[in-house]
C-alpha angles and dihedrals in degrees: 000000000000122000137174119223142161105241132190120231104167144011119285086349115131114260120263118229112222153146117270130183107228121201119243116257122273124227088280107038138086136221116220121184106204126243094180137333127216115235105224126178090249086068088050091039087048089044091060104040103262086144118017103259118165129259139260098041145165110213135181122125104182102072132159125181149109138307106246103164132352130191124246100269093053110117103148101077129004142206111313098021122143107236146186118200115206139165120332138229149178105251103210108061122097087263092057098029091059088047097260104121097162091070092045108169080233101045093131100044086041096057115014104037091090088231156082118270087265097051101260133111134221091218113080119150103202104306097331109104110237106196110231145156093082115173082358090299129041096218097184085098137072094252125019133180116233129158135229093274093077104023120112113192100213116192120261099251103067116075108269094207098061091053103078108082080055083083096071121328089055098041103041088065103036082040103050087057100044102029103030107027112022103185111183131239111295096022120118134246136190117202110200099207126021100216125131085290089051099040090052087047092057097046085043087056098037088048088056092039107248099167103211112053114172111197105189111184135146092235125073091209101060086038084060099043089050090059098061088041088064107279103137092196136026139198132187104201092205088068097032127071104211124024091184086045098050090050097050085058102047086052106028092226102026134265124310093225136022129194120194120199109167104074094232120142093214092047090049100052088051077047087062090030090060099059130116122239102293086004121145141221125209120196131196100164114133100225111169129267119291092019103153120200119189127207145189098273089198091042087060101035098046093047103037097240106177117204117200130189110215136209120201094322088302087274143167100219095203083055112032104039093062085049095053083045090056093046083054098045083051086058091241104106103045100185090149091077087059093064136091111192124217138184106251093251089063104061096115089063096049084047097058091044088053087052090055107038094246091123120023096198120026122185116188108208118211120222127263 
């Protein structure tokens, strides 16, 4: 089967959009032809190297769309389902095995290789090798293969094309405050970045009633936007001192809980800085490999301070996806005011407006 897909063929080089040839499905696989993908930061970070994944690739991880086919051993979703693909995993190691995907033993080799279990790949484009099966999809396409083990069958009468950013963006934010860290009603919370990930944290803790949420950000307009999406305070560090400082002032001791998003060392120790006595900070930023923060070892042991690395919200996407599509419906988790929508051709251009902040959620549609 023929398929179009955007392909990368080189670091921070536009994607080029081709026809590939895509294998049928195997006995535990499922075709998926796409109705829209979400466009996330770990497709730009993955693009550029920021972990060795092989070239060329077709990328894309937040994929929803429609069953097309399904193998013989498929016994999840069936011909016709509405879908959302998100993150893969192995299945079978003590992660998995005790319900916690996100920290598959195999969460590298599952999502990054560029290839099946067994080392090929379903993209091929005559004889020339196209790396695929990224995050267990490669949504980037019209049409993608992905198994049971990171399929989510979502009811017909929500907008498919919407869906798709609920597989990781969505969820690692949303996620990283209901699943990870949990803080109860009337307890703060400071969300350093206020991208698609820090926007989703402060619905999800304006949705469960925290009563101090903090949206730090370098552009107005997100910071605006954040404040009618539940923060309950901004600050622009470009026009304030001293962020720790000014935290510290809007809650008298500082917040209860922190959540960095941007990857950046600096931003991640005033993450910890700004805690509360026994507070704790989550982070979810893809620095690159080998990227070292350093911290007050005192500051942390003598207050308690707790830091906590964070997958995909620590979610069970079976589970938690319906949940986050109930809280929308409810009208209390509205994602969908986060998201730009662009015809598929033009990813290169959503690409560049997520890059420069210009959109904060980009969703490429595929035609037809």
């Amino acid at each position: 089967m023929q398929v179009n897909a955007a392909v990368v063929r080189a670091a921070r080089a536009p994607m080029s959009l081709e026809t590939l040839d895509l294998d049928d499905v195997r006995e535990n696989e499922i075709l998926v032809r796409l109705t829209a993908t979400g466009i996330c930061h770990t497709d730009l970070a993955m693009r550029d190297q920021a972990f060795p994944v092989p070239q060329p690739i077709v990328l894309g991880h937040e994929g929803a769309g429609v069953v097309e086919r399904i193998g013989r051993a498929v016994t999840k979703v069936g011909v016709g389902d509405h879908v959302v693909m998100s993150f893969n995993s192995c299945g079978h190691c003590p992660s998995c095995m005790e319900h916690e995907p996100t920290y598959c033993h195999d969460f590298f080799g599952s999502n990054f290789a560029g290839a099946r279990a067994d080392g090929t790949s379903p993209l091929s484009k005559g004889t020339e090798r196209i790396h695929g099966n990224f995050f267990g999809q490669s949504s980037f396409a019209t049409r993608s293969i992905c198994t049971e083990r990171n399929i989510v069958k979502v009811a017909k009468d929500v907008p498919l094309e919407l869906l798709g950013p609920l597989a990781c963006g969505i969820q690692t934010g949303a996620g990283a405050i209901m699943n990870a860290l949990k803080p109860h009603a009337g307890q703060s919370l400071a969300v350093f970045g206020s991208g698609s990930v820090g926007m989703s944290a402060l619905m999800a803790a304006n949705a469960i009633g925290l009563t101090t949420i903090i949206a730090i950000d370098l552009v107005d307009e997100r910071l605006a936007l954040a404040r009618t999406l539940g923060a309950t305070h901004v600050i622009n560090p470009s026009s304030t001192p001293d962020t720790v400082a000014e935290i510290r002032k809007i809650t008298g001791h500082g917040v209860n809980f922190s959540f960095e998003t941007t990857g950046a060392p600096k931003v991640l120790r005033q993450a910890v800085e700004a805690l509360a006595p026994r507070g704790t900070c989550g982070f979810v930023g893809a620095a690159p490999l080998g990227t070292e923060v350093s911290f007050d070892v005192m500051d942390i042991m003598t207050q308690g301070k707790k830091l906590r690395g964070i997958v995909e919200g620590d979610s069970t996407p079976d589970v938690f996806i319906p949940q986050l599509i109930e809280l929308h419906r409810q009208g209390r988790f509205p994602f969908d005011r986060l998201v730009t929508f662009y015809p598929f051709e033009k990813i290169n251009e959503a690409i560049s407006d997520a890059e420069s902040g210009k959109a904060i959620k980009p969703i490429v549609r595929m035609a037809g």
